[in-house]
N, C-alpha and C positions, 0 to 999 in steps of 0.2 A: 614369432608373430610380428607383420610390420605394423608401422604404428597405427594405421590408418585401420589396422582389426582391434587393435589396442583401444582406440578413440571409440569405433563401432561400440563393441563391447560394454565402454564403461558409459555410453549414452544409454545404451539398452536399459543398462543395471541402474542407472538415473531413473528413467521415466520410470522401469518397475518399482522402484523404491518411491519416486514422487506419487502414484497413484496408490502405492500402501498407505501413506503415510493420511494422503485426503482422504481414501476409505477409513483409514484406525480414527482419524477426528471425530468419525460419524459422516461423513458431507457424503452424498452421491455425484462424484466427476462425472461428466459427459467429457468421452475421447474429442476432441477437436480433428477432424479426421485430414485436419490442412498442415496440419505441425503435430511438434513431439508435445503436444500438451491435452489439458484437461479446463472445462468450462465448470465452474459449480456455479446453482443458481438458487440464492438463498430463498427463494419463496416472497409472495407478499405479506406486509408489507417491504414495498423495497429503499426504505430508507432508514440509514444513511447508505446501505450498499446492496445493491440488487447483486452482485455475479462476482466471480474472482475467476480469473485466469492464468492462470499456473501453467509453464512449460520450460521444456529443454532446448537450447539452441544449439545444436550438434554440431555446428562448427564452430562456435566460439567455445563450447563446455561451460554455457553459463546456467544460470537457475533461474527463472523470471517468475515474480508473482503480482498480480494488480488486483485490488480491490475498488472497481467499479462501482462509484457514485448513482443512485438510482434517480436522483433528478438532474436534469439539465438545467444551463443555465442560461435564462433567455438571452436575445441576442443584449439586449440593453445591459445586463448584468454583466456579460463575460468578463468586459475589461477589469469593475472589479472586485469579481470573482479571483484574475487571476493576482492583483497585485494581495489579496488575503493568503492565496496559495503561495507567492514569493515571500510574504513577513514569513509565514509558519517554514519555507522550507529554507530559509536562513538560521532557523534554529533546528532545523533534525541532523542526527548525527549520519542515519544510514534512510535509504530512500526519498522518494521524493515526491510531492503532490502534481500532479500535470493537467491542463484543459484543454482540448482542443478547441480552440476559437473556432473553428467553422461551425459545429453544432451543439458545444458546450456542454460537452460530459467531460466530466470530474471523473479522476482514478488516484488511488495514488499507487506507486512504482517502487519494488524492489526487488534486488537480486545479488547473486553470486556467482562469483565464477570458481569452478570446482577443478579447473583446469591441473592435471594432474594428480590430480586424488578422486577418490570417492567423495560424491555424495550422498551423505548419510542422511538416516532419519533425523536425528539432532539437528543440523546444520539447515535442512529444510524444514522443519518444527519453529527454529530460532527469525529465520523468515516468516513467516505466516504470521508468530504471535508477534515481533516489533512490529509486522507491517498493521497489523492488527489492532493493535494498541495504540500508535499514531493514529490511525484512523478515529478510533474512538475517542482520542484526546481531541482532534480540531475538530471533528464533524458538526457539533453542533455551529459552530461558527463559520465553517463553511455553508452550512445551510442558510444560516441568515445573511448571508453574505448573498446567496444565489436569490432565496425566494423570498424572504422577509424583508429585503430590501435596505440592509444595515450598511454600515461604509465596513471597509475592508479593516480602517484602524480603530473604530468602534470593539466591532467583534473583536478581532486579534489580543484588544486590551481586555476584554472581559474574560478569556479563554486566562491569560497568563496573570488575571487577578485572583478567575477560581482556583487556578495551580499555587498560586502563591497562599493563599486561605486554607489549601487544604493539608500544606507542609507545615503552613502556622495556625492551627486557628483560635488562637487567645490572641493574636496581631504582635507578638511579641519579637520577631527579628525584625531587623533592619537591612535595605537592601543597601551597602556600602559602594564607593565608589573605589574602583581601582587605583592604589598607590602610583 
């Protein structure tokens, strides 16, 4: 087999395994009939996140997933909308918050590259719920960042006071400085 039926193949066995994986959730994908991917569309209401799009990049062998922000952010907000998106995505470990400045939707962006192995149900599972989970962790302060009209270091402080309250909440650590 040359490699290039090798690569075919394990892109095939991708997408099949990506669209089991968003049917076994429960979500109903729509095929994206332009790429190797799938559209799901959470229903109203759509906030924090109207859509996710999930697909295969067949020549890189990577995994992509986005979970689309259901509001935009006017133009006056963008700038900062985005410097709330750069504190939060200085502290995530995997993926990343993005806006586009021209019409200001909010995503945020994760993936993998499977290059050389399968990818499995697990390893597309593990995407969805960290990108999931981050979502869920800043959205609220994203939002007030966009429409409620908060400053960026506002929100971002309240986000990592409720994380810090909810590891302590008798207030009994201390946050120490580095040796």
């Amino acid at each position: 087999m040359k490699d290039s039926e090798v690569t075919s193949t394990a892109v095939t066995r991708a997408v099949d395994t990506l669209h089991a994986v968003l049917t076994g959730i429960g979500w109903e994908p729509r095929e994206d009939t332009e790429t190797a991917g799938f559209v799901v569309d959470f229903d109203p209401p759509y906030i924090p996140v109207a859509y996710a799009y999930a697909a295969i990049s067949p020549d890189l062998e990577v995994f992509v997933f986005h979970l689309n922000f259901g509001v935009a952010a006017a133009a006056s907000r963008r700038e900062e909308t985005a410097r709330f998106l750069t504190l939060a995505n200085l502290h995530l470990m995997v993926g990343n918050f993005e806006i586009d400045l021209e019409d200001g939707v909010v995503r945020f962006r994760s993936s993998l590259s499977f290059q050389g192995t399968e990818l499995s149900e697990v390893l597309i599972r593990n995407v969805i719920l960290c990108a999931m989970t981050t979502v869920e962790r800043y959205a609220e302060g994203v939002i007030d960042v966009m429409a409620r009209g908060k400053s960026a270091e506002d929100a971002f402080h309240e986000i990592t006071l409720s994380r810090q309250s909810a590891k302590d909440p008798a207030g009994e650590l201390e946050e120490k400085a580095p040796e």
